[in-house]
N, C-alpha and C positions, 0 to 999 in steps of 0.2 A: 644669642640662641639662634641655631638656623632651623625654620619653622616650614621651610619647604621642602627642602628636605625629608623628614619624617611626613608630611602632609602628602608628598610624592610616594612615600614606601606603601603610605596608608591606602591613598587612589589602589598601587599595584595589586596591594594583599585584597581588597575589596575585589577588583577586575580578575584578581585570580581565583576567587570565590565563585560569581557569577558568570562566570565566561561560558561556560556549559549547562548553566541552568535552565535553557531551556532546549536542549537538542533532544529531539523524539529519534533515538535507535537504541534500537535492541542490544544486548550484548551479547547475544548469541544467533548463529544463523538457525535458517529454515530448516525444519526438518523436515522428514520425507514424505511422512504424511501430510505434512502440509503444501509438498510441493506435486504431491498427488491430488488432493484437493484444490491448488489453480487448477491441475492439468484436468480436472472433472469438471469445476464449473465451467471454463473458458469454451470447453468441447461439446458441453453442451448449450451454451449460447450459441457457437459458434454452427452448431449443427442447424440451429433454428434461424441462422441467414443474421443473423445480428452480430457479428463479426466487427464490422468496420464501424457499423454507428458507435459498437461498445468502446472501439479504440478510440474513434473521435471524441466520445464523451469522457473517459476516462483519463485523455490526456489533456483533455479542456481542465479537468477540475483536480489535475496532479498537486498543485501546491499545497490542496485543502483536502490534500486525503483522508489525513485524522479526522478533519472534521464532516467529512461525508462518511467515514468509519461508524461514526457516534450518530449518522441521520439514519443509518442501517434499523438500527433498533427500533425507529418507527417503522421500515419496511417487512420488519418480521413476521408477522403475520401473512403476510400475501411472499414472500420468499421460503415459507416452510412449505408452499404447495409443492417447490419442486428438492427443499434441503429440512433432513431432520433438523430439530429444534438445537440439536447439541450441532451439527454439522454449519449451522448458519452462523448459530457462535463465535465456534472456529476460524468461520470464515471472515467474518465483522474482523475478529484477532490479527488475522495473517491482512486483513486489508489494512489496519490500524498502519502498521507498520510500513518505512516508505522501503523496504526492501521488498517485503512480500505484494506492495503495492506495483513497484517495476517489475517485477516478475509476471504481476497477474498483466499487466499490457503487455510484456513481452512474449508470453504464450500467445495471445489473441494475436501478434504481430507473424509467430511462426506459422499458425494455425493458415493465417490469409497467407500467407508466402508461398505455404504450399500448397494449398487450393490452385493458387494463379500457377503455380509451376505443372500442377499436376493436370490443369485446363490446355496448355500451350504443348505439350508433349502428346 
């Protein structure tokens, strides 16, 4: 009886079961409103000179996006002063995600780009 054999198909079918079990993406992209809402909060941090600290921190703590997604919920309160209740939501949602997460640094990255372009001209 060859026992490794089958013991080996077993490992594959298992490894083919869990291979993705725990990958955090969406299956579907951003939409517009949601890419209207980076371009709202970013613009308005960004207006208020917090720009660069936001990108600093936000790429400090990119690995653990989800899990600063989910610390949102205790910042709700003191984040509805400047986003509706349903708009912070939203926003926690589109951060959850590491798509809509590179997007929201990458606005803040365009935002400072063109500041410094716009200072130098």
């Amino acid at each position: 009886m060859n026992t490794s054999g089958s013991t080996s198909n077993r490992r594959q079918r298992i490894w083919e079961k869990l291979k993705f079990a725990f990958r955090v993406r969406s299956s579907k992209p951003l939409e517009a409103e949601d890419l209207e809402m980076i371009d709202r909060v970013a613009a308005t941090i960004h207006k208020r000179g917090m720009g660069t600290p936001a990108i600093l921190a936000l790429q400090s703590v990119r690995p653990l996006n989800f899990l600063g997604s989910q610390a949102m919920v205790a910042l709700q309160p003191f984040a509805e002063l400047f986003l509706s209740k349903d708009d912070y939501e939203r926003f926690a949602a589109i951060i959850e995600r590491r798509d809509g997460f590179a997007k929201f640094i990458e606005r803040f990255e365009e935002l400072e780009s063109e500041e410094a372009n716009g200072k130098r001209s």
